[in-house]
N, C-alpha and C positions, 0 to 999 in steps of 0.2 A: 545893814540889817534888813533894809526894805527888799537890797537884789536878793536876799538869800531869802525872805519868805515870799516873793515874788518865786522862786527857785522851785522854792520847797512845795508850795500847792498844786502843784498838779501832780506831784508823788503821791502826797494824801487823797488826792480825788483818786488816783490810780490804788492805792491800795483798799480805798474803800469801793471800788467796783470790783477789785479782787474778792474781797472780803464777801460783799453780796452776792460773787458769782458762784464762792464756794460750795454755794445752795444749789445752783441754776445745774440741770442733768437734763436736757434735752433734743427731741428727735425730728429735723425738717429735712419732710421730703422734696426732693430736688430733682434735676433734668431727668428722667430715667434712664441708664445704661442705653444705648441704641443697639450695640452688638445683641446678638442671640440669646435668652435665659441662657444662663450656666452654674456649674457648681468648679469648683476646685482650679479657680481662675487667681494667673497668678495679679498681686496688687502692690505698688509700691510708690512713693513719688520722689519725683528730681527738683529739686528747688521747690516752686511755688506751682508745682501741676503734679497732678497724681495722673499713675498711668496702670491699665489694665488691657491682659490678653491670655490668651490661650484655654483652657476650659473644656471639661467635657459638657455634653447633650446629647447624652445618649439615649437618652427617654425621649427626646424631642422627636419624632419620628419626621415630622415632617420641613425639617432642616436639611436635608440630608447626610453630608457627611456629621457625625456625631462628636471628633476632636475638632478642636480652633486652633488656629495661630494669627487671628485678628489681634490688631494691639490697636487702643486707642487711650488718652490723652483725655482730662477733662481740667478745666479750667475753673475754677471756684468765682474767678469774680466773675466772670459772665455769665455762671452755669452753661456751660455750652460743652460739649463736648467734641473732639474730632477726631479720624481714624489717620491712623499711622504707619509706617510703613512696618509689613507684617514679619513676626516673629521665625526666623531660618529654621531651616530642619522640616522634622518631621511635627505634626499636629502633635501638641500633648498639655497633657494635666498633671497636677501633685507634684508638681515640679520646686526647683528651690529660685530663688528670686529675694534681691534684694537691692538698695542702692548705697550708692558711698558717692559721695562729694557731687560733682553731676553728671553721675551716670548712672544705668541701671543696670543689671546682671541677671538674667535667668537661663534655663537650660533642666538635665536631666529628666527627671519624672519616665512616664513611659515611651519617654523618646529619644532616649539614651543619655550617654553621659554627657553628650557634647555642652556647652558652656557659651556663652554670648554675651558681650557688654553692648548696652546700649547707648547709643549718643543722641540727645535732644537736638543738641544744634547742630545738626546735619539730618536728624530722620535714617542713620544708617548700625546697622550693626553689626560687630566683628567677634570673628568666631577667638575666644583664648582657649587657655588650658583646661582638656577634659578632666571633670570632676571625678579623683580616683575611687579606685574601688566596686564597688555594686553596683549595679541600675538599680537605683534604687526609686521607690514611688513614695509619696507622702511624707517626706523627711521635714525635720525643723531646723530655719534657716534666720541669723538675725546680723547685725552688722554691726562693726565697732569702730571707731576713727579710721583708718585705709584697710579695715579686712575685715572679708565676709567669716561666716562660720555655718557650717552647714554638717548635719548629722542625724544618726537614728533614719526610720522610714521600715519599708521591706521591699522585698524581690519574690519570688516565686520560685521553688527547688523544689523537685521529685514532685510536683501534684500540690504541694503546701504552700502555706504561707510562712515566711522565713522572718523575723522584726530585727529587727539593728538595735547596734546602741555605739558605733564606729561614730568618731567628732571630726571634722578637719578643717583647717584654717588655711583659707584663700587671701594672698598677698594681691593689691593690685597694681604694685610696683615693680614686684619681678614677677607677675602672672604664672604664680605657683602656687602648689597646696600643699602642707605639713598638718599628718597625722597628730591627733592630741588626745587626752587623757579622753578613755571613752565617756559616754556618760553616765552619770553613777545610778539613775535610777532604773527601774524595768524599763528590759528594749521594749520600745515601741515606736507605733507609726499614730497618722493622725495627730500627733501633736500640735505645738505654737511655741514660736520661741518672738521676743523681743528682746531691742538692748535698753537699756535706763542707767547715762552716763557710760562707765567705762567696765559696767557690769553685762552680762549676757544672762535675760532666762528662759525658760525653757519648761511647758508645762501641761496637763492633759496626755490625751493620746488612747491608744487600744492596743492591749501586747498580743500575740499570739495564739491566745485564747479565745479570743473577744473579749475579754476584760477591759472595763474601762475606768481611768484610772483622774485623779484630781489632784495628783502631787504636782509640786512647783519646787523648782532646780534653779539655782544661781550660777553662774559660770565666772570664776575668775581668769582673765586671760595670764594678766602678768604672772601669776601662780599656775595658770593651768589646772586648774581647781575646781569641785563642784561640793556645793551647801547645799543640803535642802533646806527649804521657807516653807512657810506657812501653807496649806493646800487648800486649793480654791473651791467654794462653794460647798455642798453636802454628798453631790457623787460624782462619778467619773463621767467623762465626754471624749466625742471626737468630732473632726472638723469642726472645729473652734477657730475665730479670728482673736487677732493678739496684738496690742499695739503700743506705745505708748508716750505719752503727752503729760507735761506741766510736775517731771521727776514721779511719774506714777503708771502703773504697768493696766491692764486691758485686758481684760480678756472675757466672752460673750459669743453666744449664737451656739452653733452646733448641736449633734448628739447625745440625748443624756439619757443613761443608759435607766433610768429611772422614769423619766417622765417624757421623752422621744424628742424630737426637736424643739429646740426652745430657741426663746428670741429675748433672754436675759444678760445684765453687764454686770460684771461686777470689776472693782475699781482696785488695785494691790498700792497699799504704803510701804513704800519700804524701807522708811524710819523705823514703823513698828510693828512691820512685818505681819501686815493684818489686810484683810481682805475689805471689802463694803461694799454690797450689794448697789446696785445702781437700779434706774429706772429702766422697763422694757421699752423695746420699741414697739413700732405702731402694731395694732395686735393682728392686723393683715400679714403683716410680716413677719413668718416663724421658718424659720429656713437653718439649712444646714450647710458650714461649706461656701460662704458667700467670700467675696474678697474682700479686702479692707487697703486703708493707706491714712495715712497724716500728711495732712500740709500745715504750716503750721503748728498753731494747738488746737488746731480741728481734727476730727475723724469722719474718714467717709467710712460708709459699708455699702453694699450693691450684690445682685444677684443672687444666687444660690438657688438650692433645692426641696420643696417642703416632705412631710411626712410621707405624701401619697406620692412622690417620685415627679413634681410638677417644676419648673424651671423659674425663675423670676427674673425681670430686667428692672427691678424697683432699687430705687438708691437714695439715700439719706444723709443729712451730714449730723453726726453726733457730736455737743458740744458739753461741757462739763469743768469747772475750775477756770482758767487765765482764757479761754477760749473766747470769752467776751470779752478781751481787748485785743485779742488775735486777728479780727476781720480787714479792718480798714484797710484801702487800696492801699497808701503808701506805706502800710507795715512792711519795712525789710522783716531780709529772713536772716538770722546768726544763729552761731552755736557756740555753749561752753562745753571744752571739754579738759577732761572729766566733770561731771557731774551726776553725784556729788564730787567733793574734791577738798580741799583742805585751805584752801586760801590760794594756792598756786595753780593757773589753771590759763585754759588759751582760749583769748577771743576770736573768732574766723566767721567771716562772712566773703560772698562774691563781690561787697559794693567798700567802697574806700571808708573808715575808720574818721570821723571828724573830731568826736569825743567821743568819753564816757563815763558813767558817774555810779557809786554805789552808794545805797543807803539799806537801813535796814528794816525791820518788816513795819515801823513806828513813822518813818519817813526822814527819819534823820541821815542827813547826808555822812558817807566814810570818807571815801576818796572820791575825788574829780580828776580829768584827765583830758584835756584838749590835747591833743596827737598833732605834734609839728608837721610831721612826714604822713599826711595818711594813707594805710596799709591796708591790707586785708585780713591782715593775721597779728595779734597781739598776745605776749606772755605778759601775765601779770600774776604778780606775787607779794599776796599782802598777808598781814597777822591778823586774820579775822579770827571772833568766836565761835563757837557755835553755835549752829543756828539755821535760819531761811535769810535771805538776802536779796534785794533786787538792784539787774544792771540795767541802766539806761542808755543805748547807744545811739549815737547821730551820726546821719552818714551825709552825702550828698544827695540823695534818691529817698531819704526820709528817716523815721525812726522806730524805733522799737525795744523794748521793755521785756524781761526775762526773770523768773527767779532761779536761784540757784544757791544751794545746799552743802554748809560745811558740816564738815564729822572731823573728828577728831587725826 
């Protein structure tokens, strides 16, 4: 009895800083971007470093060339940032970018369709398979266990502007794309898409008109299927970042076609399909078009462009919910997926597997699991209810604590 409430208290101390943290929505400003102001840079991270490059500055005059293909690399625990070897091709912006497992992928925008995976541990990158169809600029891009998804945007035809609503799913196993159902709401560009678990959404944007629009789209892959949810905020936006952290979706900044650039968060549930407003950031910081990334259940933002056309290298980290026990050095990094999911679901991380333990939101222990063999990758399939649930995993390199979300 002593080893199991020996066991049991630092679950409870852990879910009561949860619990407290659920309040805490806050904005600290950190190393500043070094590269050049920019807006429409692409952002994403690989394990426990987020990386950013490419970007237009075309208001900058005194930069010269006005496209990028700088990439650089920032590190959270030393706030430090460093430049990397630079993005192929040609300079470009509005492009699609995303990562899966640890690599990164960006390419298109207005510099064609070519395609590029990136590799950390070497600093090199290889060209794959061009992304079919359009050259397209401002498309919405988000990732799902081994595939990217990338759709919508426009092109330019006879003098106009042309908006999409074409889907396609990038394999990274056989580095190829297959067409999928389009997407069901008005074409458009400017959008944001993230994923939350084995879900895809997809949301904002400006059609053709200049209309700007505040609908939010689910994407089912295994169905190949689109819902529309709940829509965000009271009007339409573009150049919005999109992200998300702790089974909850992001989205904040850009465009609004009502009140001009803003520098507002609001928070998506997607138990109950309901928006919440969040805290703004620092009120120097009102920008359009910035880039974003999660490490962690952190969010960074950086860059972008204000109302009068002016560039920023300013950068933040935005933290919100499980974020305050996200920091510590020796937090590994893992992932459930799906999440949500139903009781049967895969644990994966890069570091060996010692145990793991679930309890539920009360701190009472379900299952425990010392791992004879330890792996990186574990099926587990239990009868759980329904509910929020947290797993505890031990590895050899440290620990780290998760929740995660059954449905029926």
């Amino acid at each position: 009895m002593k080893a199991f409430i020996k066991f049991l208290l630092p679950f409870v101390a852990l879910i009561m800083m949860i619990n407290a943290s659920e309040a805490q929505d806050s904005w600290t400003k950190k190393a500043n971007f070094p590269g050049v102001g920019r807006c429409y840079a692409a952002g994403f991270s690989i394990g426990n470093r987020g990386y950013v490059g490419g970007g237009d500055t075309s208001n900058n005059f005194n930069t010269g060339l006005p496209l990028k293909n700088d990439f650089w690399q920032y590190n959270p625990d030393s706030n430090k940032w460093s430049q990397k070897a630079n993005i192929p091709g040609y300079p470009r912006f509005g492009g699609v970018y995303f990562s899966i497992g640890n690599k990164g992928f960006f390419g298109g925008g207005n510099g064609g369709n070519d395609f590029w995976e990136y590799d950390p541990a070497q600093n090199t990158w290889t060209r794959k398979a061009d992304i079919p169809g359009y050259v397209r600029l401002y498309p919405a891009a988000f990732a799902i266990g081994g595939k990217g998804y990338v759709g919508m945007g426009f092109i330019w035809g006879a003098g106009s502007l042309i908006v999409l609503h074409d889907f396609w799913e990038y394999d990274t196993i056989y580095n190829s794309w297959t067409q999928k159902s389009n997407f069901a709401g008005v074409p458009k560009c400017y959008a944001v898409g993230f994923a939350i678990g084995n879900k895809g959404f997809i949301g904002t944007g400006l059609d053709s008109n200049n209309s700007y629009y505040n609908d939010f789209w689910e994407y089912n892959p295994a169905k190949d299927s689109w819902t529309q949810k709940a829509s965000i905020g009271l009007n339409g936006r573009s150049g919005a970042i999109g992200f998300s952290m702790a089974n909850e979706g992001y989205i904040g900044f850009g465009y609004i076609n009502q009140t001009g650039v803003e520098n507002d968060m609001w928070a998506y549930d997607t138990t109950n399909n309901k928006w919440t407003q969040k805290s703004y950031s620092d009120p120097a910081y009102v920008v359009s078009s910035p880039f974003a990334f999660r490490i962690r259940n952190t969010a960074y933002v950086g860059s972008g462009e204000d109302y009068n056309g002016n560039f920023y290298n300013d950068f933040y980290k935005y933290s919100n919910h499980t974020a305050g026990i996200a920091e510590p050095n020796n937090q590994i990094n893992f992932s459930i997926y799906p999440n949500p999911n139903t009781g049967n679901f895969v644990l994966s991380t890069s570091y060996q597997i010692q145990s793991y333990t679930i309890c539920d939101m009360n701190g009472k222990e379900i299952y425990r699991n010392g791992v004879n063999e330890p792996g990186s990758q574990i099926n587990i399939d239990l009868n759980l209810s329904k509910g929020m649930f947290l797993i505890k995993v031990v590895s050899s390199e440290g620990t780290a604590v998760k929740k995660f979300l059954v449905e029926d």
